[in-house]
C-alpha positions as CSV (number, residue, x, y, z in Angstrom):
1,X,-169.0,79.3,32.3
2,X,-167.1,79.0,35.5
3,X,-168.0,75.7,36.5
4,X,-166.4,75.3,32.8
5,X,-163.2,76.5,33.6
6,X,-163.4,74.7,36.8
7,X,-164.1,71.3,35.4
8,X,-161.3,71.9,32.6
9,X,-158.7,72.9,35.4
10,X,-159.6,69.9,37.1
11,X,-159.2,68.1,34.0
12,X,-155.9,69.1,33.4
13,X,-154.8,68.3,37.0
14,X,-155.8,64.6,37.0
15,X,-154.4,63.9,33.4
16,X,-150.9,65.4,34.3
17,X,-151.2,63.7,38.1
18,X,-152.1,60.1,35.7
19,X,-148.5,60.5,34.5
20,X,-146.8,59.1,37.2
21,X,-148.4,57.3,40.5
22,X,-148.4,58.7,43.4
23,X,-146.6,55.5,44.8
24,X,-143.8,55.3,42.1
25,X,-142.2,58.2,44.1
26,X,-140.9,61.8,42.8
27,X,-137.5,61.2,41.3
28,X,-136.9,59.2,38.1
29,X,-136.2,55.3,38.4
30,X,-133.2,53.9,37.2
31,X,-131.0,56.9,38.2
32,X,-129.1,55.9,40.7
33,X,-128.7,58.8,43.2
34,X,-125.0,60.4,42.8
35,X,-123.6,61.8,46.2
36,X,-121.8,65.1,46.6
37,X,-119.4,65.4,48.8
38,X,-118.5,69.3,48.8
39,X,-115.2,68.7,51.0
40,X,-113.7,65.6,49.3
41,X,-111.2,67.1,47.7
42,X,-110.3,70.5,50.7
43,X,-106.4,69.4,50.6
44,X,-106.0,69.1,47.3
45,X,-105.4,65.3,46.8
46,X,-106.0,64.9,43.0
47,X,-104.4,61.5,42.9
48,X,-106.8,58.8,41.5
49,X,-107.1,56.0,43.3
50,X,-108.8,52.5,43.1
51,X,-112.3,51.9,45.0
52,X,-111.1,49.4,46.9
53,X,-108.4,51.4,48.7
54,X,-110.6,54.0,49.8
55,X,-108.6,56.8,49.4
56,X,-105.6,55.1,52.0
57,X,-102.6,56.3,50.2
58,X,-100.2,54.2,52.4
59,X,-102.2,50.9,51.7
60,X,-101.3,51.6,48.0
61,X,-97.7,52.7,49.1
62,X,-97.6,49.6,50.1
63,X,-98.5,47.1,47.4
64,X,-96.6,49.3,45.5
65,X,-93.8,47.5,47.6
66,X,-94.7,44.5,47.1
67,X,-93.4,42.0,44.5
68,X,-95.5,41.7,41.4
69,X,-96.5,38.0,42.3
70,X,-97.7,39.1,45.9
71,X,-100.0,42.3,44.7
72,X,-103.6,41.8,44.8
73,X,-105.5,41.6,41.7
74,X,-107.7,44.2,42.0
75,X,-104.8,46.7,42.4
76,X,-102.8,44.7,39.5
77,X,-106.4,45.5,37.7
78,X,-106.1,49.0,38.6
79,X,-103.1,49.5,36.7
80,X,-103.6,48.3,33.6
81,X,-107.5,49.8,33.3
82,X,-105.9,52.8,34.3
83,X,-102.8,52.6,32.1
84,X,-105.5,51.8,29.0
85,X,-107.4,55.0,29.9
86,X,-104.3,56.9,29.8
87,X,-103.4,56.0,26.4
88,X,-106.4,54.6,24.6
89,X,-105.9,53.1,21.4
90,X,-107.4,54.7,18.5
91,X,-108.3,53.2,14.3
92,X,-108.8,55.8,11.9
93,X,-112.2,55.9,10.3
94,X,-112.6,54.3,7.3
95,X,-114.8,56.2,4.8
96,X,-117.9,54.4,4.4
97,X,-118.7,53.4,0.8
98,X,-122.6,53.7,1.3
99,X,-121.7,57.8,1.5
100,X,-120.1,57.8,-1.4
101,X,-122.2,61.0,-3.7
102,X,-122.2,60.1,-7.8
């Protein structure tokens, strides 16, 4: 009976291992991997930024400066994404006349 057990146990052990190869590695594919960076934020600079000017608040004091014509486009970009996140425009739902009860 314990040889049994044993070949159950071993059983078990291969079907769940047969899930995922060895060689596929132990975290999930397609996640990307998110960093956390614990003292990002220590003096308080809430202010959101673009990517590109990585987190230089002079180099955006700058553009900001700068005629519209002369800005880059990413930052030009920036402003408008940003502005449309801000106040996103909304439809009201319709009521669907499939859901209709009779």
């Amino acid at each position: 009976m314990s040889a049994f057990k044993v070949l159950v146990v071993l059983t078990v052990i291969a079907v769940v291992n047969a899930q995922r190869p060895f060689y596929a590695g132990l975290s999930p594919i397609g996640i990307p991997a998110v960093e956390q960076d614990l003292l990002a934020n220590r003096f308080g600079e809430d202010e959101p930024l673009p990517i590109e000017a990585k987190g230089d608040r002079n180099l955006i004091n700058r553009l900001e400066k700068m005629p519209v014509d002369n800005q880059p486009f990413w930052y030009l970009n920036w402003k408008k994404y940003d502005e449309l996140r801000r106040n996103p425009q909304t439809y009201p739902v319709r009521q669907s006349p499939f859901a209709e009860s009779k």
